[in-house]
Phi, psi and omega in degrees: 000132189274142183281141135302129138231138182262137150284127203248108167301090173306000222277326188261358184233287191246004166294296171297051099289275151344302165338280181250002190034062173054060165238021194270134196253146175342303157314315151317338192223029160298323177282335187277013205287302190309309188279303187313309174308348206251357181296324181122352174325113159346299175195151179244120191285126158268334182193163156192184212287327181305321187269358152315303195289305180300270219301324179265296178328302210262337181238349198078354181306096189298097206283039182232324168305339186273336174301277177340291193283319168323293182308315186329305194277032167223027193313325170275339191259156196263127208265148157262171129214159185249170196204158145269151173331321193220024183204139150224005185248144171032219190265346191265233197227155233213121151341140178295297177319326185255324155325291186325310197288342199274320170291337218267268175316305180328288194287350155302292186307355185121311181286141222244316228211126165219127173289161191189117192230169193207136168258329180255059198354085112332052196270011169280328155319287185292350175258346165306358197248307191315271167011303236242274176354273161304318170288338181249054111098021170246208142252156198222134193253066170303149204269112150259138194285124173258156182208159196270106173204204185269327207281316200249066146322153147308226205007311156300332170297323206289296187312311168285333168297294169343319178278302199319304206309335201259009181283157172284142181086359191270117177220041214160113194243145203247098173270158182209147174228089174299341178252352194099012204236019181271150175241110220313318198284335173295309196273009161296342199242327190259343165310298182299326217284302171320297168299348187264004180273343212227010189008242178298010202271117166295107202272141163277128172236124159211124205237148281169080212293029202279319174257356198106339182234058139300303188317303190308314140356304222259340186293318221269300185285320161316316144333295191278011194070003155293137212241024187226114162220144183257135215201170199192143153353168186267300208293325159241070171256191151086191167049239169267000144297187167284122198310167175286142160297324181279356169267353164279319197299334183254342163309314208283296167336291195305336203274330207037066179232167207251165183220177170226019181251163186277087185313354219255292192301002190283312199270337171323265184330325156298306198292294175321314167294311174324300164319292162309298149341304196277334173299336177242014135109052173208164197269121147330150182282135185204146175310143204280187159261128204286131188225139180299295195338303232282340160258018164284294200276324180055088174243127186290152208287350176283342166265354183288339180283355173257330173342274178311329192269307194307319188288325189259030146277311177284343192083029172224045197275351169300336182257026156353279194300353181288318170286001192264309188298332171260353154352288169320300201295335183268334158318326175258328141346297169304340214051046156029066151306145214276138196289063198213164152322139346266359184278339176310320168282337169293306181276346156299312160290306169317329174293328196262319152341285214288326222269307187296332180255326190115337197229116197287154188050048152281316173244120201244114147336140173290330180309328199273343179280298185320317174315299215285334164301325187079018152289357176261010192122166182301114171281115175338325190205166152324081189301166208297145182319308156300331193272314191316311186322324192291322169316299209273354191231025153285159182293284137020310212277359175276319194283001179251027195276303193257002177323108168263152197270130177310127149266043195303170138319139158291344176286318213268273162349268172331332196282341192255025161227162162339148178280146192074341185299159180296151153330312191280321194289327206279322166293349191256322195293336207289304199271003168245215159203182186332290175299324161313319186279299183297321120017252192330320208254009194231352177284165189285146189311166175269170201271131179203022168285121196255043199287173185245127186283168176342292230275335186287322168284338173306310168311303177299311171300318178276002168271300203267052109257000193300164145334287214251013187283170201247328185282138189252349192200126179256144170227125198250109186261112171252186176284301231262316198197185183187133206245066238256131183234139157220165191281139146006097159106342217269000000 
């Protein structure tokens, strides 16, 4: 009997998270909505708590409205989002109460199914969420973060996947290689390892095209019997995104293995993002070129672009290469934590610290204190002797000796805002702050008009008059009117 393999689309979560660093807004992927529901995806990841924050910061766009109009326009696909275990607000930590309500409100809106990971398996954190989930009537995809380091065997993946597969409600475990650096000859060894640890449980693979052998990855798990890969649109795939669907698809045919998507839906969708990249000012996603360095610093590819802005904030984007080079070392310092949100910014920032006053560790973030306390979870290996000292003997760090992570109430909550706001409003102020959510409630409506702003047809027109363009023809449509230029002969 031949395996089916499913495909869980990414194009709307993290091919534009990797892409666009979660800036694509509702209008943009409106006309492709139709078509993506109608390809046949397993499931389509859709949101998490970072495009809440970007979509309200960066446009006013309100993101439970922008929540809203997507599912409508999926009505048939079973939608995801993904969270950490013990955060939805920034980097520190996040009541048991508003997690819960933040899973709680998500599947009032439509959303069914969330993935969920700890890079350093807290897993007793992840199976209360695991928990939590499933009684309030969602499916919960726990994760495993793979990472390149000394510390993280096959076996250790193996051994933790095995406790997920037995939590309630799991019926489906979501592997990830956030940074790009599993190696076809690792997941040959770490793939198998993984199914035979997890029995019936339908394993996910998503890998993360940063070298280039994502594809060769996915090949490695279909070997091994995962029957889930995860792929986004061609213009936003590759590269620190995800392989392409349409770059599988001939992969799988050689493998003779069978699919289920409607290939007719494939160019719709490419040809908008195509649209979209341009409307919102970004390049398509196209394969990187492979560089070794990536498995010294193993950086997911959206922090090397906050590095470089944080460094050229100081005025010192000349020392990039430098912050890359110390990247490793604190890395392993740290005890070589796998190289994903939020540690991956712990160590990147600690990084950028040390390159920047010159004398390492003198200015230590409190998050890097905390780590190191082992409040974010057990740290993977010891960190090195000197540097914790140095961690423990910043000013900060007496006042995190005894810290316990704050357990409010959701009422006890609630008491520090207006009376009556909504679940969704009482979640945006939490996860912003006041003023931004009045910002957002004093803004022009939100935009789901998927219309070509001026400049994106100014644009288009000056493709179909070029010399040498390939385009024969432009069509502009609105409710009012709809305006078709075509070229001379074509």
């Amino acid at each position: 009997m031949t395996t089916v393999i499913d495909f869980v689309d990414q194009t709307l979560r993290d091919g534009q998270q990797s892409l666009w660093g979660i800036r694509m807004r509702a209008y943009q992927a409106a006309q492709a909505l139709p078509s993506i529901d109608r390809t046949g995806f397993s499931v389509v990841d859709l949101t998490g708590p970072g495009m809440f924050t970007v979509l309200l910061r960066q446009f006013r766009d309100d993101p439970w409205v922008s929540t809203d109009y997507l599912v409508q326009n999926l009505p048939t696909s079973k939608l995801r989002s993904g969270m950490r275990a013990r955060n939805i607000l920034g980097f520190g930590f996040t009541p048991d109460s508003i997690m819960d309500l933040w899973v709680a409100t998500l599947i009032k809106h439509g959303i069914t199914e969330f993935w969920l990971y700890d890079c350093l398996y807290d897993l007793p954190t992840m199976k209360r969420l695991t928990t939590v989930i499933h009684e309030a009537g969602g499916e919960p995809v726990p994760s495993i973060m793979y990472g390149f380091t000394s510390v993280h065997d096959d076996a250790f993946f193996a051994d933790r996947a095995r406790e997920m597969a037995t939590w309630p409600g799991v019926r489906a475990i979501y592997v990830e290689d956030a940074a790009g650096v599993l190696t076809p000859d690792r997941a040959a060894t770490l793939l198998p390892a993984l199914r035979a640890a997890t029995g019936d449980v339908t394993l996910e693979l998503h890998c993360h095209n940063t070298t280039g052998l994502a594809q060769h990855n996915y090949i490695e798990g279909m070997k091994a019997g995962f029957t889930r890969l995860h792929t986004a649109s061609r213009p936003m795939a590759n590269g620190p995104s995800l392989p392409s669907t349409e770059g599988m698809l001939p992969i799988l045919e050689r493998m003779d293995f069978e699919h289920r998507l409607d290939t007719s839906q494939l160019e719709p969708v490419a040809n908008n993002f195509l649209w979209a990249a341009r409307d919102a000012g970004f390049s398509p996603g196209q394969m990187a070129e492979y560089d070794p360095r990536i498995y010294d610093h193993q950086l997911p590819g959206g922090m090397t672009g906050t590095l470089k802005n944080q460094l050229a904030q100081a005025g010192m984007a000349h020392r990039m290469p430098d912050v890359l080079a110390e990247i490793p070392q604190v890395r392993r310092e740290l005890g070589e934590p796998i190289m994903a949100t939020p540690f991956s910014q712990f160590v990147g920032i600690q990084s950028v610290l040390n390159i920047i006053t010159g004398d390492r560790y003198s200015m230590v973030p409190d998050e890097v204190i905390q780590y190191a306390l082992g409040q974010y979870g057990p740290v993977p290996s010891p960190i090195a002797p000197d540097v914790l000292d140095r961690i423990l003997a910043v000013d900060r760090a007496e006042h995190f000796r005894t810290w316990e992570q704050p357990q409010p109430s959701l009422a006890e909550v609630r008491k520090r805002f207006p009376k009556g706001i909504s679940d969704e409003e009482l979640l945006l102020r939490l996860m912003t702050s006041d003023k931004e959510v009045d910002d957002l409630l004093a803004a022009a409506p939100f935009r789901v008009d998927p219309r070509r702003r001026l400049t994106s047809i100014l644009s288009n027109v000056e493709d179909l008059v070029a010399e040498k363009s390939r385009a024969s023809a432009v069509r502009v449509t609105t409710p009012d009117y709809t305006l078709r230029l075509r070229k001379s002969g074509g």
